[in-house]
DRENDRENGU-119181 format. One record per atom (N, C-alpha, C): residue in three letters; x, y, z. Coordinates in steps of 0.001 Angstrom, whole numbers, padded with zeros to 6 digits, always signed. Example, Ala and Ser with C-alpha at 12.3 -4.5 7.8 and 13.67 -1.06 7.14 Angstrom:
BEGIN
ALA+013190-005690+007800 ALA+012300-004500+007800 ALA+013200-003300+007800 SER+012850-002250+007080 SER+013670-001060+007140 SER+012900+000030+007870 
END
This chain:
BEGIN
UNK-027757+027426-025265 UNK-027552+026145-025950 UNK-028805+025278-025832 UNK-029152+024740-027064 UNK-030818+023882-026809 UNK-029984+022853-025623 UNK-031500+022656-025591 UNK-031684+021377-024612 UNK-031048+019684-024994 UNK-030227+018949-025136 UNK-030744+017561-025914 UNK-030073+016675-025014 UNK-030430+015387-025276 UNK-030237+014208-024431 UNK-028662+013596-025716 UNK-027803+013096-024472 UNK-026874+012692-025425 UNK-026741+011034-026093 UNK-026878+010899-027178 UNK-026957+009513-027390 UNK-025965+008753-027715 UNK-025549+008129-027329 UNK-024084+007409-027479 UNK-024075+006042-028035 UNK-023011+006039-028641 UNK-022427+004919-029708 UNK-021467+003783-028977 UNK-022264+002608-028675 UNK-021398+001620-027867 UNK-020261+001030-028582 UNK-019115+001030-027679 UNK-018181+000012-028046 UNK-018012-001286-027443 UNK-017175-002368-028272 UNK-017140-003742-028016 UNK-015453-003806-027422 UNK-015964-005078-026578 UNK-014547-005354-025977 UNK-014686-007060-026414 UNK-013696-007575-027143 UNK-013557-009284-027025 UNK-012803-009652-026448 UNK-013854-010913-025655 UNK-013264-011563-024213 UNK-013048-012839-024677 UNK-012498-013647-024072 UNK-012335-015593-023900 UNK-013303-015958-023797 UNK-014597-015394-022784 UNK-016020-016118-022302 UNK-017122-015233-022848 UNK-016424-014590-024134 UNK-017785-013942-024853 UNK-018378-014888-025654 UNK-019781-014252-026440 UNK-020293-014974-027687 UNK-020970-014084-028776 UNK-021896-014185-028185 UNK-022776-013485-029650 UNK-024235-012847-029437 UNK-024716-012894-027670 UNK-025709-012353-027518 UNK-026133-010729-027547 UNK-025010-010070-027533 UNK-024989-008734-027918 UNK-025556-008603-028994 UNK-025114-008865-030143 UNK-026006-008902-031682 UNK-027267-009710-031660 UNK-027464-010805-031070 UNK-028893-011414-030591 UNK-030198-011002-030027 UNK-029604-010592-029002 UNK-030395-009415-028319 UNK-030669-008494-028212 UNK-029747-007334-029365 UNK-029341-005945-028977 UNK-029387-005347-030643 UNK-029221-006153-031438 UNK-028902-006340-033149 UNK-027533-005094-033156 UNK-026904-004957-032142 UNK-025316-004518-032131 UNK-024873-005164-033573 UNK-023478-004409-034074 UNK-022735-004953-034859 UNK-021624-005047-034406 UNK-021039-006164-033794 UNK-020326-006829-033228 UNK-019044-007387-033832 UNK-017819-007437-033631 UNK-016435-007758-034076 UNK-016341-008684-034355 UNK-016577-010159-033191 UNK-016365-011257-033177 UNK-017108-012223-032700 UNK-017448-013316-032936 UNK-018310-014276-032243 UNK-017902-014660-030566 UNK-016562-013437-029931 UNK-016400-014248-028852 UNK-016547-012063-028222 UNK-017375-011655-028372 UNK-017466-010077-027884 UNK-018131-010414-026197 UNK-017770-010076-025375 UNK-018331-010111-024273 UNK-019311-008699-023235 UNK-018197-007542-024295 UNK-018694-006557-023571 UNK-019087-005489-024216 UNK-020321-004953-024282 UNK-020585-003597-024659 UNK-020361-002562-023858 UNK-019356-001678-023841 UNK-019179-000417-023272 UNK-019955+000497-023840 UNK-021206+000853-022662 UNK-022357+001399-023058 UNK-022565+003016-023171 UNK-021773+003151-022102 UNK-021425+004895-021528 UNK-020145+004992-020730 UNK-019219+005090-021419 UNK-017922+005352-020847 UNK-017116+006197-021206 UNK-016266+007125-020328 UNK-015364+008031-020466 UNK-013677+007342-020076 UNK-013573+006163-020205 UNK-012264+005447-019446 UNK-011676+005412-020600 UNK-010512+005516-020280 UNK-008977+005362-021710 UNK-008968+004287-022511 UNK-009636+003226-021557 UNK-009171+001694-022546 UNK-010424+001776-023520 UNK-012103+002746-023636 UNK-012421+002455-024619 UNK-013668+003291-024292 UNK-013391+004456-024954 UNK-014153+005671-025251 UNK-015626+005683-025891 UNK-016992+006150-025484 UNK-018310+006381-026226 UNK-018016+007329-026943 UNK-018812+007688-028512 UNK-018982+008472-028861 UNK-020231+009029-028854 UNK-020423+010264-028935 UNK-022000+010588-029284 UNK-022476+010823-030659 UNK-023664+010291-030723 UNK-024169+010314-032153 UNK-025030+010906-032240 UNK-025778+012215-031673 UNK-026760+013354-032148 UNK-026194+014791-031595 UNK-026379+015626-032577 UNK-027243+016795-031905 UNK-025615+017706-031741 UNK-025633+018657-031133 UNK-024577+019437-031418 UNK-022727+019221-030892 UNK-023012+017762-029922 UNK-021783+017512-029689 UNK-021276+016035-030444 UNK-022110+015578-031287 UNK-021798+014676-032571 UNK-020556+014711-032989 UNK-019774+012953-032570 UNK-018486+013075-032997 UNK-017520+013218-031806 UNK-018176+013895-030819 UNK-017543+013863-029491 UNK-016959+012517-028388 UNK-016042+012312-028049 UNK-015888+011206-027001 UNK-016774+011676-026017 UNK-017049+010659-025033 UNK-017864+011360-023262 UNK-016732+011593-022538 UNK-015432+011621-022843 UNK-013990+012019-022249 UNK-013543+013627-022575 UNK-013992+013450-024130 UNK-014063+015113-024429 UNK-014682+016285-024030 UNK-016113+015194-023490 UNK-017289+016798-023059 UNK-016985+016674-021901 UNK-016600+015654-021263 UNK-015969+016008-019772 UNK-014932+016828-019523 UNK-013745+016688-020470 UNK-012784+018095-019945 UNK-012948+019283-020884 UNK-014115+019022-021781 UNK-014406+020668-021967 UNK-016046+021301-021836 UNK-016804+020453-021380 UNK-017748+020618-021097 UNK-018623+020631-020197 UNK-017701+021057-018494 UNK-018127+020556-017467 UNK-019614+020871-017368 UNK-020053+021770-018007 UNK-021059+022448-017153 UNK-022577+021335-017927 UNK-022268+020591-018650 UNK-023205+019380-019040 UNK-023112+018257-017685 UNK-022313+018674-016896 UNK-022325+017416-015693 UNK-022391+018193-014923 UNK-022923+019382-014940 UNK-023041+020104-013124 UNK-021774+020333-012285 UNK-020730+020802-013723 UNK-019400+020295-012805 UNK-018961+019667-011676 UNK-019305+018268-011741 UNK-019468+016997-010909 UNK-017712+017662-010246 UNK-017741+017254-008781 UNK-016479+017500-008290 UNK-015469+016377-007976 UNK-015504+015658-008979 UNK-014471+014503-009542 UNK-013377+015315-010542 UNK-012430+014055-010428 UNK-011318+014627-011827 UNK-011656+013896-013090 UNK-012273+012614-012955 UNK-012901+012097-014048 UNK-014266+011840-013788 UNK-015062+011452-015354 UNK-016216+011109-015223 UNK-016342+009700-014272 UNK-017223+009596-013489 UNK-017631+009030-012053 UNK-017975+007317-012459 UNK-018815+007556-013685 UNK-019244+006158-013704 UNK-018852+004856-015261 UNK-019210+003753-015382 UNK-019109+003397-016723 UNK-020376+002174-016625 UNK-020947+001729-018027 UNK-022218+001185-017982 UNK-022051+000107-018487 UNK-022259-000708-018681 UNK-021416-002234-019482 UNK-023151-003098-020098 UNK-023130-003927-020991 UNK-023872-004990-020854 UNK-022605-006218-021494 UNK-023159-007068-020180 UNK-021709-008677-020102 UNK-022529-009528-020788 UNK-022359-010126-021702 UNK-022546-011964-022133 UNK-021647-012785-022104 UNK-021638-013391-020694 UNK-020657-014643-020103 UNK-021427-015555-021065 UNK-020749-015833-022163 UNK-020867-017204-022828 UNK-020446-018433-022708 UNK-019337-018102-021576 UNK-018764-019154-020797 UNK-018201-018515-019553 UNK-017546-019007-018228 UNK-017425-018587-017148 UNK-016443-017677-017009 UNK-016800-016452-016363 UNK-015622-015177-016205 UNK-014855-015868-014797 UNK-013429-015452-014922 UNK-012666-015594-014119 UNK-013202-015289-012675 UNK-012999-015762-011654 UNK-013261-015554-010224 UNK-012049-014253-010135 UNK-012965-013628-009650 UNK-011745-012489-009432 UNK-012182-010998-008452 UNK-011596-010097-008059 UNK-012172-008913-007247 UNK-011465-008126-007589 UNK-012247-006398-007123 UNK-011873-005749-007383 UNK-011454-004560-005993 UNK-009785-003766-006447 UNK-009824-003209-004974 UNK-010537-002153-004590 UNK-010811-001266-003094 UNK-011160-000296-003226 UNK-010459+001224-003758 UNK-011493+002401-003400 UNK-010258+003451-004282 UNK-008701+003650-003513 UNK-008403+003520-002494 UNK-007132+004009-001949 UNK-006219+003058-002184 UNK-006577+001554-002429 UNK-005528+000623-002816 UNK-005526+000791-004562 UNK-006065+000899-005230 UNK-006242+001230-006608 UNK-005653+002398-006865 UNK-006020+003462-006120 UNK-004724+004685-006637 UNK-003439+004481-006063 UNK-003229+003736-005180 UNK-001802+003392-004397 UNK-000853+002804-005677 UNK-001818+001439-005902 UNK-000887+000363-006711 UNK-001538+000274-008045 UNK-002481+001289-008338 UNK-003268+000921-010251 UNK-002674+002753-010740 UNK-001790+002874-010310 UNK-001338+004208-010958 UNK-002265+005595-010990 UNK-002968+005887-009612 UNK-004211+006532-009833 UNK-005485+005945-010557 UNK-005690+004981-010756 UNK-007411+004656-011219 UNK-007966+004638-010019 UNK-009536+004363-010191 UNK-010790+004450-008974 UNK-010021+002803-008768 UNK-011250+002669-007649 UNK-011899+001183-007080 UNK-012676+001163-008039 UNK-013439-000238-008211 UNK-014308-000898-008822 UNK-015376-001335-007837 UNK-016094-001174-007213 UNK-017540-001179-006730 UNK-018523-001429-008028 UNK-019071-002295-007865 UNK-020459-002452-009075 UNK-021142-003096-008526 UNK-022417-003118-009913 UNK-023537-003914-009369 UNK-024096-004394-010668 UNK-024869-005575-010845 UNK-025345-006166-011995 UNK-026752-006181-011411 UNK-027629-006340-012557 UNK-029070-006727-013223 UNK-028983-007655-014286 UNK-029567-008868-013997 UNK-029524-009547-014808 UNK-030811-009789-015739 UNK-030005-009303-017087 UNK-031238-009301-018333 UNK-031828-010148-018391 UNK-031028-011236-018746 UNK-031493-012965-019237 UNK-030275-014134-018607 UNK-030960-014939-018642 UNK-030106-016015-018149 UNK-030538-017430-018285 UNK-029650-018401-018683 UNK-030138-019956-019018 UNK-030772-020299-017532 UNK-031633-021217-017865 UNK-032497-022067-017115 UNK-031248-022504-016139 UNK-031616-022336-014377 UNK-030487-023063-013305 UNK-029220-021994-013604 UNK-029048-021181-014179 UNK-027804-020313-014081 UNK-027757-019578-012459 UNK-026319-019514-012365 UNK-025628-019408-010990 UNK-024552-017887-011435 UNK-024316-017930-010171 UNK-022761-016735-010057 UNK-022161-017133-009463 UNK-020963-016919-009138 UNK-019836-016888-007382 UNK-020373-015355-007261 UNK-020486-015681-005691 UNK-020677-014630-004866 UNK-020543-014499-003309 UNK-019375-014407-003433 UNK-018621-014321-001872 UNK-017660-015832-001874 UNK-017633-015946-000677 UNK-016649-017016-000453 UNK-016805-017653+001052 UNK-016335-018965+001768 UNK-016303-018999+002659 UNK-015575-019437+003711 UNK-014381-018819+003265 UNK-013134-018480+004214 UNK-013413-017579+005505 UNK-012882-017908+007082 UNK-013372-016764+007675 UNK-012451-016223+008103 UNK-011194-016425+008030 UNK-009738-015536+008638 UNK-009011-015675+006737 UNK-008186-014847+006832 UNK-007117-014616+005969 UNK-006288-015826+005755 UNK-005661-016259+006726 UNK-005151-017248+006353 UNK-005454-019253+006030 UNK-007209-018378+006201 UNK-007769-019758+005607 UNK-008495-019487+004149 UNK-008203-018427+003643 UNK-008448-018077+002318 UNK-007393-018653+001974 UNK-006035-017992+002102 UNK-004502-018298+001559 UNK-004350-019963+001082 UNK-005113-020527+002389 UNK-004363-021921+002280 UNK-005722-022792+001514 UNK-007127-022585+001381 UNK-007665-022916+000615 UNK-007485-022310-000938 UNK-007095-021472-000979 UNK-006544-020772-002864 UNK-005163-021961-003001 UNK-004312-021802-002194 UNK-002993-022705-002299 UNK-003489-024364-002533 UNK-004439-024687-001817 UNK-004884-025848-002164 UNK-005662-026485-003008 UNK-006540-025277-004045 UNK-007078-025406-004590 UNK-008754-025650-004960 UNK-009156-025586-003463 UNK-010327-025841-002722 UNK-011334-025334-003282 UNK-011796-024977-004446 UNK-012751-023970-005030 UNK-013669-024260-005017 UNK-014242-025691-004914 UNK-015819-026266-004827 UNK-016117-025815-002920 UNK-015156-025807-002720 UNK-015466-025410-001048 UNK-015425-024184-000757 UNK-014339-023264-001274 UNK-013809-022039-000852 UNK-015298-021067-001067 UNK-015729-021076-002721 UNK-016934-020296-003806 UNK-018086-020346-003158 UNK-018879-019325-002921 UNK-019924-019440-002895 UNK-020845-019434-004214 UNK-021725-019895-004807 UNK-022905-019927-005698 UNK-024167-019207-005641 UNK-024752-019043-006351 UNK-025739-018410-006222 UNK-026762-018754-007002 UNK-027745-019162-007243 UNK-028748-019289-008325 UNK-029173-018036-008519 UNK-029492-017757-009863 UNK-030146-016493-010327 UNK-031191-016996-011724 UNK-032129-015631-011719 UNK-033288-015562-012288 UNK-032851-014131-012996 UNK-033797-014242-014618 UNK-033970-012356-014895 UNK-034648-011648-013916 UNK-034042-010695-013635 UNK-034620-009658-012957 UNK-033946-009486-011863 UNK-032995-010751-011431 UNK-032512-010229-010154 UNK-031541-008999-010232 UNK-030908-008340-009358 UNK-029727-007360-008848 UNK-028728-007438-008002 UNK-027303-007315-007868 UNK-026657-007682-006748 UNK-025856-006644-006790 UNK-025429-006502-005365 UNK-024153-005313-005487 UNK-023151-005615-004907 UNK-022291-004951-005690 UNK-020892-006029-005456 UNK-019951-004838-005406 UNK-019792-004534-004325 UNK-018969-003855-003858 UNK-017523-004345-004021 UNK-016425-003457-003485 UNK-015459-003734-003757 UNK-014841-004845-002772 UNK-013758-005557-002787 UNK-013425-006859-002014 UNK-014104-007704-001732 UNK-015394-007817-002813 UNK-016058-008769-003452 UNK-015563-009576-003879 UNK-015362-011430-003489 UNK-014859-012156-004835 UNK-015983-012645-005662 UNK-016423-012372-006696 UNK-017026-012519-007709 UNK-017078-013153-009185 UNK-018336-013715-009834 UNK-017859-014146-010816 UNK-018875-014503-012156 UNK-019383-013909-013067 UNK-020630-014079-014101 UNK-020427-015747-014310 UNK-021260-016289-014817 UNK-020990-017596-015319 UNK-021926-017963-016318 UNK-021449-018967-017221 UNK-022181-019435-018615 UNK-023768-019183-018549 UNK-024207-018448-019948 UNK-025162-017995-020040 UNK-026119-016985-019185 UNK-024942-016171-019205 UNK-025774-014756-018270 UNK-025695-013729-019300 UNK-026857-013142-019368 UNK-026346-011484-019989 UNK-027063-009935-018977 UNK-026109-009288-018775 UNK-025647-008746-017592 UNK-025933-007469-017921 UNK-026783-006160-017466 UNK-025798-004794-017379 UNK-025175-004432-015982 UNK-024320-003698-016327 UNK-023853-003668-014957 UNK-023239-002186-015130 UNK-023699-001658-013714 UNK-023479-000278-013373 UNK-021946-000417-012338 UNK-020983+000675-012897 UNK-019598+000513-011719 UNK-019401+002161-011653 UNK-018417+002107-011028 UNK-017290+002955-010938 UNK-016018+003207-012247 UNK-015947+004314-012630 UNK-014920+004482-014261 UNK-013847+004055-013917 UNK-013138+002312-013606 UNK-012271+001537-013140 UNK-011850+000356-014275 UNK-011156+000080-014667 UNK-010887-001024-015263 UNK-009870-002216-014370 UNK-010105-001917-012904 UNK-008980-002763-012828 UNK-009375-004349-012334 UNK-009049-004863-012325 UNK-009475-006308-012329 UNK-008174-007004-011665 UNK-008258-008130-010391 UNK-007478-008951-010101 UNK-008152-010346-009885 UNK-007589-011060-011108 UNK-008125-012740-011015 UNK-007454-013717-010034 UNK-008456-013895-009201 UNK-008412-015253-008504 UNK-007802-016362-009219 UNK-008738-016886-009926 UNK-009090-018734-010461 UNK-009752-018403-011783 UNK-008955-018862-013069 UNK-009686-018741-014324 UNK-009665-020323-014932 UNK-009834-021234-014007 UNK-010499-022640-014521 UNK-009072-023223-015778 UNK-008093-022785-015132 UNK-006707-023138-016017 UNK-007079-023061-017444 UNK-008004-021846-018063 UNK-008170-022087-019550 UNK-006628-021267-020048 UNK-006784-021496-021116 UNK-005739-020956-022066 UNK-006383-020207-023166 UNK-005272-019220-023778 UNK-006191-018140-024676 UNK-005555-019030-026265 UNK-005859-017955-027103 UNK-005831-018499-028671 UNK-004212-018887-028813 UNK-003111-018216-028181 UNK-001929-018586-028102 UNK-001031-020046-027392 UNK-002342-020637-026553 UNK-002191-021748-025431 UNK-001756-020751-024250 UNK-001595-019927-023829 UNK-001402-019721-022382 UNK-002760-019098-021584 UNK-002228-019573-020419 UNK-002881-019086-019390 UNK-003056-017925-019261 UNK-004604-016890-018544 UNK-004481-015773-018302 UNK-003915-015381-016758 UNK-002916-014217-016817 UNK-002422-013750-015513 UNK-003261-013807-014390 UNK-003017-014203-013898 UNK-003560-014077-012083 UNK-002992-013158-011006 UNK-003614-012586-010581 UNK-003174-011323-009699 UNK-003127-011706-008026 UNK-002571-012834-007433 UNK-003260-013377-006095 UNK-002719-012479-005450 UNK-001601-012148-005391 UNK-000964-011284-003866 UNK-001719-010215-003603 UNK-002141-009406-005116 UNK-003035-008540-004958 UNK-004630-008765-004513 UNK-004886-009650-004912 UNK-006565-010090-004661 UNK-006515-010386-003038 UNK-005168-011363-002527 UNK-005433-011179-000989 UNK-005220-009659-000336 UNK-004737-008740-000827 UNK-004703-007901-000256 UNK-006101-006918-000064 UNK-006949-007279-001173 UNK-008225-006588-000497 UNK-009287-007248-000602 UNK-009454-009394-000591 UNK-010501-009551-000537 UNK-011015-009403+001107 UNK-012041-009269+001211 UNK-012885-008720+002435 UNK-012970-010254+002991 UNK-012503-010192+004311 UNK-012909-011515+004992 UNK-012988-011343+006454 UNK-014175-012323+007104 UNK-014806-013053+005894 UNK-016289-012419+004905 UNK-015802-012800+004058 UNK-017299-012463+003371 UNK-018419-011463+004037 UNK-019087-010444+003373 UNK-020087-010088+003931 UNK-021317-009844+002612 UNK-022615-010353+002923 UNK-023219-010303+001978 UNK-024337-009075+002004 UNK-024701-008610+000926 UNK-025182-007803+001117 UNK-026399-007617+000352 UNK-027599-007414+000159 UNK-028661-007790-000259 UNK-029860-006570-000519 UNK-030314-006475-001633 UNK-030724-005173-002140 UNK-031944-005745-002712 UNK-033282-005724-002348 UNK-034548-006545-003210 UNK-035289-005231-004053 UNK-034493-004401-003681 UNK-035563-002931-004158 UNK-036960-002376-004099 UNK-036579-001146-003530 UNK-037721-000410-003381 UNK-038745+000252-004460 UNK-040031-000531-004276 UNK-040636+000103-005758 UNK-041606+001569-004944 UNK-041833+002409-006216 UNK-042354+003324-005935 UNK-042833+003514-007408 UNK-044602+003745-007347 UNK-045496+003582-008366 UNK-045702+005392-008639 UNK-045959+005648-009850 UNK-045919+006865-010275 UNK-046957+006915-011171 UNK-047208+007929-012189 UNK-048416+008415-013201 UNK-047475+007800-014278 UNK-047726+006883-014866 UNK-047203+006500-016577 UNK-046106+005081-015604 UNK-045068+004604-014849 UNK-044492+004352-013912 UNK-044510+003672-013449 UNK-043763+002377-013130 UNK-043176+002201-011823 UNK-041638+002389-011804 UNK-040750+002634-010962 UNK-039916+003160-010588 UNK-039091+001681-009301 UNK-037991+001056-009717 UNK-037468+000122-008943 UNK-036303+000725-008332 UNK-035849+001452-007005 UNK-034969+001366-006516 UNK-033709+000639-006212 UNK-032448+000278-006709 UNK-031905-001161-006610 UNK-031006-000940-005223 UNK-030095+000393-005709 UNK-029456+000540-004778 UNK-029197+002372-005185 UNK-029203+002910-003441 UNK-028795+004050-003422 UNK-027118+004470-002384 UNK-026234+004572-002673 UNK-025194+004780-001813 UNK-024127+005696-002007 UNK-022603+005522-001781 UNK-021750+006320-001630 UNK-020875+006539-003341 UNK-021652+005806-004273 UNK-021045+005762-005485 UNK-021777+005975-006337 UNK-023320+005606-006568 UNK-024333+005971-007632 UNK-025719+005279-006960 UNK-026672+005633-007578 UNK-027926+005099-007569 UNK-028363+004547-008912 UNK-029177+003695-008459 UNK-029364+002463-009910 UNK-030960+002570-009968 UNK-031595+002167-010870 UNK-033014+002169-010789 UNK-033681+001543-011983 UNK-034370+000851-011788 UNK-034963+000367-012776 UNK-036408+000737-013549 UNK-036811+001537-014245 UNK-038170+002170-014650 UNK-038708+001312-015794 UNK-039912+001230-015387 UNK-040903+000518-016078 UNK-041933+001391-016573 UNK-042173+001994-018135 UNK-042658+003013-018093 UNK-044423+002422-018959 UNK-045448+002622-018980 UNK-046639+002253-019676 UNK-046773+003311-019948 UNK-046945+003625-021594 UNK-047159+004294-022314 UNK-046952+006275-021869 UNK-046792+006872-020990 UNK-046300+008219-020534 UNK-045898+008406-019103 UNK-044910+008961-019407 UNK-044092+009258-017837 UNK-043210+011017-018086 UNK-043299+011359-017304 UNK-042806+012741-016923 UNK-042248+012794-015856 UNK-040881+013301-016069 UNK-039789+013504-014939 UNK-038866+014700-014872 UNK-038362+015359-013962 UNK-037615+016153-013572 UNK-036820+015986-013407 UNK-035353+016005-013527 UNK-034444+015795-012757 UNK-033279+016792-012099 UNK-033107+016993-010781 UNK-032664+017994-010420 UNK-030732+018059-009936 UNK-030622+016944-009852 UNK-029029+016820-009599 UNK-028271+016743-010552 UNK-027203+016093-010812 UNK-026105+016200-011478 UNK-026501+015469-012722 UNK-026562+014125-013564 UNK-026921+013990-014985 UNK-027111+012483-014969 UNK-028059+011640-015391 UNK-028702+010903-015532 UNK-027933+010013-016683 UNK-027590+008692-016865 UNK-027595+007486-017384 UNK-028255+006955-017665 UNK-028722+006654-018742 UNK-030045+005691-019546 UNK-029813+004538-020256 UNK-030540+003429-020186 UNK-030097+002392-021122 UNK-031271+001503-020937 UNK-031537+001738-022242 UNK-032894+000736-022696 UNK-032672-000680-022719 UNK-033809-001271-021756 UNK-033778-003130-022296 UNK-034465-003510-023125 UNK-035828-003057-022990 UNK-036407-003468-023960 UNK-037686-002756-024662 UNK-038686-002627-025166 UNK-039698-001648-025702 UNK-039124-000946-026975 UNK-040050+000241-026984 UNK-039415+000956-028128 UNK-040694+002571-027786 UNK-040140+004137-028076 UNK-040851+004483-027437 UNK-040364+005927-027763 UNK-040590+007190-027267 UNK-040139+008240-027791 UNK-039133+009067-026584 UNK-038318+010125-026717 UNK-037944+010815-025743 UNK-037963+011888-026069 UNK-039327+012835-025353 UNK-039739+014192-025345 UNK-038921+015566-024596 UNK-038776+016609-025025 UNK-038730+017765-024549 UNK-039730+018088-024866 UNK-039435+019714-024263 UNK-040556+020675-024911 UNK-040670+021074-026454 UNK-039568+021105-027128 UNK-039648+021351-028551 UNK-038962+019690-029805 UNK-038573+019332-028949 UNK-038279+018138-030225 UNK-038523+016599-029297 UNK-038456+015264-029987 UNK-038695+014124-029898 UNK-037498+013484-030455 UNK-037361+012137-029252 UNK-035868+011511-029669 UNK-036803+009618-030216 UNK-036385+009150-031164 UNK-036865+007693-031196 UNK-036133+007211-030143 UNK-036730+006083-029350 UNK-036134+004949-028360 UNK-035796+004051-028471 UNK-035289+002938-028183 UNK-035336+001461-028928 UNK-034520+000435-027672 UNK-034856-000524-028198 UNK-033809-001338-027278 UNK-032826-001454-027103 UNK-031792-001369-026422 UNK-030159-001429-026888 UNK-029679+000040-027112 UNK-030877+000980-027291 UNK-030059+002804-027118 UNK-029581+003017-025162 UNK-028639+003758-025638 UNK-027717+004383-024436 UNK-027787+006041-024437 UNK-028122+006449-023045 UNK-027821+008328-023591 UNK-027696+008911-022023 UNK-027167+009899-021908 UNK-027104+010808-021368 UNK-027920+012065-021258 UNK-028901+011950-019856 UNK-029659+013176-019822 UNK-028412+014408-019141 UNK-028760+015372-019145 UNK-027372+016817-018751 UNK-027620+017378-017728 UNK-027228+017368-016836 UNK-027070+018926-015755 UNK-028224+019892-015990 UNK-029171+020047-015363 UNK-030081+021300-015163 UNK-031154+021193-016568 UNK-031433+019576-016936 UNK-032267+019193-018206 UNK-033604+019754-018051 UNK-033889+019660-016638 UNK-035316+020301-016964 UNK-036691+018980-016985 UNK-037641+019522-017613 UNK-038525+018238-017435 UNK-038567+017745-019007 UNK-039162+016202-019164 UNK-038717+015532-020169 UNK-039922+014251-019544 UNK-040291+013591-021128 UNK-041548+012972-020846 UNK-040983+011601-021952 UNK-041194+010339-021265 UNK-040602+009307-021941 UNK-042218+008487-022639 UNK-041993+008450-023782 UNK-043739+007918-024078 UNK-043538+006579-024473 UNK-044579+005451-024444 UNK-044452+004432-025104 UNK-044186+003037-023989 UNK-043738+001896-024097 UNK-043730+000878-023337 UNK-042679+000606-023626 UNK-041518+001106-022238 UNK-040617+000760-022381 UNK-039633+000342-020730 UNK-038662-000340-020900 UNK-038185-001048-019267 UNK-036266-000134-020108 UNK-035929+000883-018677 UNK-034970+001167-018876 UNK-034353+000706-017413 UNK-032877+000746-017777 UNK-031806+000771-016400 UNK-031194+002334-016281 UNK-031696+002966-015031 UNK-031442+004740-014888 UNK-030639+004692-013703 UNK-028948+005744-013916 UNK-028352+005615-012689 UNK-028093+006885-013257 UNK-027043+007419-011658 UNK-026798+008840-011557 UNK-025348+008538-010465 UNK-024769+009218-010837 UNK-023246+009613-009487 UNK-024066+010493-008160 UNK-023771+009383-007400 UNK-023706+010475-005700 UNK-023363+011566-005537 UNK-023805+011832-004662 UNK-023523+013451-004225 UNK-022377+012992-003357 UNK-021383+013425-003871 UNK-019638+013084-002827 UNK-020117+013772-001317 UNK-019386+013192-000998 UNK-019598+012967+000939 UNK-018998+014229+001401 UNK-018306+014929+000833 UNK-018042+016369+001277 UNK-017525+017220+000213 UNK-018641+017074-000595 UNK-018422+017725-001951 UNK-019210+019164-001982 UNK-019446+019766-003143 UNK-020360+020876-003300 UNK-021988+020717-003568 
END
């Protein structure tokens, strides 16, 4: 079977605190003026990639996973491992966390945990996050949520482009107005909201809040955790380490005009920010662009990225007592 990189066709999710920077930034064609999320590379039920080249054209990344293991190195998961997002909080996402995997398959019907991590593309001048909290026993979370304490309870954060955070699971967390985000997770959709600022949706109600569940696995107190990344300079290259651990590795490549890489483990995640640029094999050439998403395969071989371009590159861990 030739060689090819898989290129995938993003889908949109519309949120309450979306807008319109996806098509701004990305020239996406977008649903609604309130889209928040591009699902960039995903194999999850609530909203499938397709691929758009080359001999598995037409395919979900759900399909080549249960019939195509051997494009993932038959990864020793039951589902595909990861999902790729870019967020435009056009207004503030709910404060909310996510559990780890054993409370998530307990009480989310078998789904993962949600562990992630963001890079932030762009962001308004003075833009912030919640990030963590500062409750230090359990039952001074309880009674500051009951009281309403959120200018006290939240931690803040100022952020800049370029920063990274990882936000593990029993994280309380939260994007806020004028961020646009990618963010690398775990193939999880589950979400339990804290505090959504008493908005109401197009119907007048409120969105559900999940508290009994959110106390049950926010982490307290707080632990922060801090990732500035490791650079490592190469021929064509630089290469940003963000984070390497028990769920994926993230990386940020900065490529000037030629780079050549190998890759020897299981299958590679790509997603262009910005440039424009080519993607080489030995016998054919892929165009690049900003806003493309793809999948390098299991046992790809070497491959040469040309041109000036800044991608976000992750990969699934090697499981802790896997093959």
């Amino acid at each position: 079977m030739k060689k090819e990189p898989l290129f995938l066709e993003p889908i949109f999710q519309e949120r309450i605190w979306g807008g319109t920077r996806l098509a701004e930034q990305f020239g996406y064609k977008i649903p609604s003026e309130r889209t928040g999320e591009c699902w960039a590379i995903s194999a999850h039920p609530n909203g499938q990639t397709i691929v758009k080249n080359g001999s598995f054209q037409g395919k979900t990344l759900g399909e080549l996973w249960e019939q195509h293991r051997e494009l993932f190195g038959y990864f020793p998961s039951d589902r595909f491992p990861l999902l790729t997002k870019i967020l435009d909080a056009n207004a503030d996402l709910s404060v909310q966390v996510h559990p780890d995997d054993a409370y998530a398959n307990e009480h989310e019907r078998g789904e993962l945990g949600k562990t992630e991590c963001w890079y932030i593309i762009d962001c308004k001048e003075g833009a912030e996050l919640v990030y963590g909290h500062n409750a230090q026993t359990k039952e001074e979370l309880k009674q500051m949520i009951h009281e309403g304490k959120w200018d006290q309870l939240l931690r803040r954060v100022k952020i800049k482009p370029g920063d990274f955070f990882y936000v593990p699971s029993g994280t309380v967390h939260a994007l806020c107005e004028g961020t646009l985000v990618l963010e690398t997770q775990q193939n999880s959709d589950t979400t339990y909201r804290i505090y959504d600022y008493d908005r109401v949706d197009e119907n007048g109600k409120k969105r559900e809040l999940h508290l009994e569940k959110a106390l049950d696995v926010i982490t307290v107190p707080h632990i922060d955790v801090t990732y500035n990344g490791q650079v490592t300079k190469m021929a064509g290259a630089e290469i940003v380490t963000f984070v390497e651990n028990d769920y994926f590795t993230v990386q940020k490549w900065n490529i000037q005009e030629e780079f050549t890489f190998e890759y020897a483990k299981y299958f590679l995640l790509v997603s262009v920010l910005s440039g424009k640029g080519e993607f080489c094999t030995e016998n054919s050439s892929y165009p690049l662009k900003k806003g493309d998403h793809l999948i390098v395969p299991h046992q790809f071989g070497r491959f040469t990225v040309k041109g000036t371009v800044e991608m976000i590159v992750s990969s699934p861990a090697f499981p802790k007592s896997g093959s």
